[in-house]
C-alpha positions, 0 to 999 in steps of 0.5 A: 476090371482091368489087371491094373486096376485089380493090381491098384486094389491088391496093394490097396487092400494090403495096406488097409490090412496091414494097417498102413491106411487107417479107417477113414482115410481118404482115399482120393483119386487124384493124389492116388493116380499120381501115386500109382501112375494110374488113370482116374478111371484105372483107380476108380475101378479099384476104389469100386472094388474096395467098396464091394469088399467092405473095405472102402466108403464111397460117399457122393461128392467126397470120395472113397474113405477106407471104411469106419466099421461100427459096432453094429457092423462088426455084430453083423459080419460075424453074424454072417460068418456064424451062418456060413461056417454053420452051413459047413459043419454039417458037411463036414461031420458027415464027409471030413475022415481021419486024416481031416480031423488030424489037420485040425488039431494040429492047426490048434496045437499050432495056435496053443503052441504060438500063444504059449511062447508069446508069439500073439501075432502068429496065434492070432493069424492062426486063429483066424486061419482056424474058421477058414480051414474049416470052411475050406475042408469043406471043399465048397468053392461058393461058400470058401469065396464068400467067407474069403470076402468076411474075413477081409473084413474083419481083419479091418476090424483090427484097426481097432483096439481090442480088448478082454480078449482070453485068448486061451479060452478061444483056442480051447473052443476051437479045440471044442468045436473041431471035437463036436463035428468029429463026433457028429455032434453038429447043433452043439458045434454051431451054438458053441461057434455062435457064442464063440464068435460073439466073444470076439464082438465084444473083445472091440472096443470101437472108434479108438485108432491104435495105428498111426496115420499115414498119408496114402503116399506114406503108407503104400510107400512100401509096396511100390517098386522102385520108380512105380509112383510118379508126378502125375498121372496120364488123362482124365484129369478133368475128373473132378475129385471126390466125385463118385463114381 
């Protein structure tokens, strides 16, 4: 992948993560090349990157949608997460000293702390920051880009309207998981993030946007610099759109 492409995804990832470009909003070549004044094929690229992160459909002769996650797809990333994050706690009750427990209370009472004054957006990043520093302070590359690539698409999950969350009792299981690995006590640590993260699952309510529609143009208005997008785009404008790749 070129750095231009690799440049088209990050923005396009950003936008999908913050909630700019909806689910099931097309993300058509086109009007994309114009945007970024970008070959067919630079954008193409990027589009194909998006899908191997999850964040992107690409349908034969329709094109590339930002992704519809369902249910069962939701059940199924976590699933995953529990599984990695379960291959690590091992690691961690056996390896972590002092001084990495301490970061991972304080990483909790930072989280108690941001939902206490109200702050839900700061707790609920610290939330998710929890599960990745676990990950992290396991100090397995492998494992911290593969949870790298669930989490982004959880947080595409976001778009969704979440209900029945107790956040209270979320950060008092993080605060009960980092307390069984400190002990040793790595099977009642692993059940307890199984069901922790099953708690989540069903705090989705699906297939209800809870974020405007915008047109791509619209929404990644913001990350362009000055002068980026242009009217149209340098060649494979024979590429006919929607064709997949």
């Amino acid at each position: 992948m070129s750095s231009r492409s690799q440049e088209i995804a990050a923005i396009l990832t950003r936008a999908i993560l913050d909630h700019r470009l909806v689910p099931g909003c097309k993300l058509g070549e086109r009007e994309l090349s114009e945007i970024f004044n970008a070959s067919r094929i630079v954008v193409r690229q990027a589009l194909i990157r998006l899908a191997d992160d999850g964040l992107a459909q690409i349908e034969r002769n329709r094109g590339a949608f930002v992704a519809r996650p369902s249910l069962q797809e939701a059940v199924e990333i976590y699933d995953a997460l529990t599984l990695v994050e379960n291959g690590v706690a091992g690691q961690l009750a056996d390896r972590l000293g002092p001084a990495g427990w301490a970061e991972l209370r304080q990483h909790v009472e930072r989280q108690r702390q941001a939902f206490a004054s109200h702050n839900h957006a700061l707790a609920d990043e610290l939330g998710e920051e929890f599960h990745s520093l676990l990950v992290r302070l396991s100090r397995n590359r492998v494992m911290q880009e593969i949870h790298a690539q669930l989490v982004r698409r959880t947080r595409l999950l976001r778009s969704l309207i979440s209900a029945d969350f107790e956040y209270c009792h979320l950060i008092d299981e993080h605060a009960r998981i980092a307390e069984l690995l400190e002990k040793g006590r790595v099977k009642q640590a692993a059940e307890l993030m199984s069901s922790h993260y099953r708690r989540v699952v069903h705090g989705y309510i699906m297939d209800r946007a809870v974020y405007p529609e915008r047109t791509p143009r619209e929404a990644l208005a913001p990350y362009l610099s000055p002068g980026a997008a242009a009217l149209s785009a340098p060649g494979d404008d024979d590429d006919r759109e929607g064709h997949a790749p």
